[in-house]
Every structure is written in C-alpha cells, then in structure tokens.
C-alpha positions in Angstrom: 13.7 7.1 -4.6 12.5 6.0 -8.1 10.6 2.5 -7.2 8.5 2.6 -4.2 6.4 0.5 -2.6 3.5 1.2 0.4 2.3 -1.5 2.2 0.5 -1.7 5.5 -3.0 -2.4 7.5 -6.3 -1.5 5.2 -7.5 1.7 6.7 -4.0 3.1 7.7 -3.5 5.4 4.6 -1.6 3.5 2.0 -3.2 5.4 -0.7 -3.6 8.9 1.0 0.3 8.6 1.8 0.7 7.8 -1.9 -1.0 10.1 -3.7 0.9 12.8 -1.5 4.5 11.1 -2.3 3.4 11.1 -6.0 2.2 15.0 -5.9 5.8 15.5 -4.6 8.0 13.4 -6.3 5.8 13.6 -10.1 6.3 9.2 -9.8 3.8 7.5 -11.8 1.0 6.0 -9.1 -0.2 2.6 -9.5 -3.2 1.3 -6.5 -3.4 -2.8 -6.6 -6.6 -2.7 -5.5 -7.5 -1.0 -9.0 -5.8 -3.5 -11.3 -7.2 -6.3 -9.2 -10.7 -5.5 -8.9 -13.1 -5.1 -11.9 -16.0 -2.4 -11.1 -18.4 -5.1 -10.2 -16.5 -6.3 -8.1 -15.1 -9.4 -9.1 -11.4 -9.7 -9.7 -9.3 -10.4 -12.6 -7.4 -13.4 -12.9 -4.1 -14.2 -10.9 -2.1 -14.5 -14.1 -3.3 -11.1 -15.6 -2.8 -9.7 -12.0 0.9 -10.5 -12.4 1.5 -9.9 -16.0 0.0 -6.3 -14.9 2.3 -5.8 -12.4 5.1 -7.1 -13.7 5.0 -4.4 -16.8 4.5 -1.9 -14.7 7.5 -3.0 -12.5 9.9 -3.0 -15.8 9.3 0.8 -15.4 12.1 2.7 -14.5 9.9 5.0 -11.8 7.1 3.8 -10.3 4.6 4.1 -6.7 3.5 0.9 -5.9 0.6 1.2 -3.4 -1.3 -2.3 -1.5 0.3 -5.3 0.2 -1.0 -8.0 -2.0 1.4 -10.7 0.2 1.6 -12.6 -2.3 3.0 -10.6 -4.8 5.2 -8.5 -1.9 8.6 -10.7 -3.0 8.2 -10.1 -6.1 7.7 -6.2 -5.5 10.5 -5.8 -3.0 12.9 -7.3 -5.1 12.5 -4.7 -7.8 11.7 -1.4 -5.7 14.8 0.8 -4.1 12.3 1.9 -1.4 9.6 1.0 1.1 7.0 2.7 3.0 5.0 0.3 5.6 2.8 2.2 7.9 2.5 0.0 10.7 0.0 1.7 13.1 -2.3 0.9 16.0 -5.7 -1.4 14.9 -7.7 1.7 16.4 -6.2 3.9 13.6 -7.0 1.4 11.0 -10.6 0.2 11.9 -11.3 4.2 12.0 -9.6 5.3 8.8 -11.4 1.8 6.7 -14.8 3.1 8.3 -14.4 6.7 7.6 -13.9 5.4 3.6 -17.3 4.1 3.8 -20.5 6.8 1.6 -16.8 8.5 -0.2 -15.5 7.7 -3.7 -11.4 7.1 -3.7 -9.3 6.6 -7.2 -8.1 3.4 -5.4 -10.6 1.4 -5.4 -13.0 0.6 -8.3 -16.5 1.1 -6.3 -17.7 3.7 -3.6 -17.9 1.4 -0.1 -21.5 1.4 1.1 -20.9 -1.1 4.8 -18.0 -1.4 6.4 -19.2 -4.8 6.0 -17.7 -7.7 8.9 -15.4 -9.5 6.5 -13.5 -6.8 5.9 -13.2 -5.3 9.3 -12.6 -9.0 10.6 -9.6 -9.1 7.7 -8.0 -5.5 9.8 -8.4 -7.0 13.2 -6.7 -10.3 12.1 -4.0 -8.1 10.2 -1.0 -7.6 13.1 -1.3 -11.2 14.0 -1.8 -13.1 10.2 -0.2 -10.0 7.6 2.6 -8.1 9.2 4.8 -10.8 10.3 5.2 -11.9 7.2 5.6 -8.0 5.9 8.5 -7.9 8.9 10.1 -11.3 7.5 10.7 -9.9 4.3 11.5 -6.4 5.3 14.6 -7.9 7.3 15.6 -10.3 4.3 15.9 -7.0 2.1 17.3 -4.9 4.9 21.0 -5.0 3.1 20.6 -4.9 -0.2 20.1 -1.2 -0.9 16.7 -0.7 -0.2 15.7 2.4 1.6 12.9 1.2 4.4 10.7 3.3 6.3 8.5 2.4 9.1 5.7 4.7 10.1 4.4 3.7 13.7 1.9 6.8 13.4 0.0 9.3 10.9 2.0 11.8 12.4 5.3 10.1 11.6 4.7 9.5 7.7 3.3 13.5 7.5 6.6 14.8 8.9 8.6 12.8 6.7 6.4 14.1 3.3 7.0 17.7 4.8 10.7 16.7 4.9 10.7 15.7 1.3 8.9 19.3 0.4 11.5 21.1 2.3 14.5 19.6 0.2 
C-alpha cells in the first residue's frame, strides 16, 4: 500500500479515514478539495487541476483523498489501492452537517450552511456518482489493485485498527 486512493459520498469520512491511514502508514496526504478550491472559493482551472495532480501522482507514495469523477481513471490507473466508503445517505447527510461552524485541513474555508446545493449533490450521489465509481472499480478489479469497500463507519475503523496491530 504505497498509492492510495479514498473515494466516496461527501459526508461519509473520506478525509477523517485519511488522515488516520496517513498517521499510520507516514504516506504523504493530498485532499482534492484543497488543490481545487482557492480560499474564496472559486476554483482553479481544469488544466492546473490536472497538471497538480498528475505531479503529485508521479510520486512514488501518495494518499489521494475526493472522488473528483472525472479525474477517478486517471487516479486508479496509477494507485495499487482503493478505499470507497460506500455508506447509507443517513450517515452522509449527518456527517456533511456535522462539518458545518468547524474548520477541517480539507477544505480551504470553514462551512457556515449546510447550504441545499450541496446536500441536494449527497442525496443525488447513490443514484448519479457511485455507479460510475462501481463501473471502474470492476474494470480495475484484476490488475493488482487492492480494493476495499466500507459499507459502514464501523467497517473502515476495524480495518485501521487492523493496520495498527501489524
């Protein structure tokens, strides 16, 4: 497990899950949501986007945490490990809302709202996002990538207490 990507629902944990995977394995942590928002909260361009990413990518150890769909080839071509935590809408909505009034490192900004656009953008996730996530997952099933579905909080915490007991 040197390249690693986490992808999944806003709100499930992608970043809390990675910042713990970094703190055990000592992998450099990279958040897409920071290279692709500016403070103000505009966004850089698509091309710099990329360029970004694909430097950090020619790394020979990296944590790669955000879905970003259209980038998501690109990633899973290069990474030898995934982490999607695919869990119920309930568990998202709540975890996107409990962000709101607290500053992360993922994200450029402290939330204020959990405004409607962005909750409509979870609620629209199983059916519009994870298909897709699932299509490529099962195209890069058999070439040496190590994939790990979490269906549940619970799930991806056991496996990072696994990891601490090696």
């Amino acid at each position: 497990m040197k390249k690693v990507m986490i992808i999944g629902c806003p709100g499930a944990g992608k970043s809390t899950f990675s910042r713990k995977l970094k703190d055990i394995t000592c992998l450099p942590l990279y958040h897409l949501d920071m290279i692709w928002h500016k403070p103000d909260k505009t966004n850089i361009s698509r091309e710099e986007f990329d360029a970004r990413l694909t430097e950090i990518m020619k790394g020979d150890k990296w944590i790669i945490d955000g879905n970003y769909n259209r980038t998501l080839e690109m990633r899973l071509k290069k990474c030898d490990t995934v982490f999607l935590l695919d869990f119920p809408l309930e568990v998202c909505l709540e975890g996107a809302k409990s962000r709101v009034g607290t500053r992360h490192d993922d994200l450029p900004w402290e939330e204020t709202e959990f405004d409607e656009e962005f909750r409509q953008w979870i609620v629209d996730f199983p059916s519009e996002q994870l298909p897709v996530i699932y299509e490529l997952l099962e195209k890069y099933k058999n070439q040496n990538k190590n994939i790990f579905i979490f269906k549940s909080r619970e799930q991806a915490d056991d496996f990072l207490k696994s990891l601490c007991e090696k």
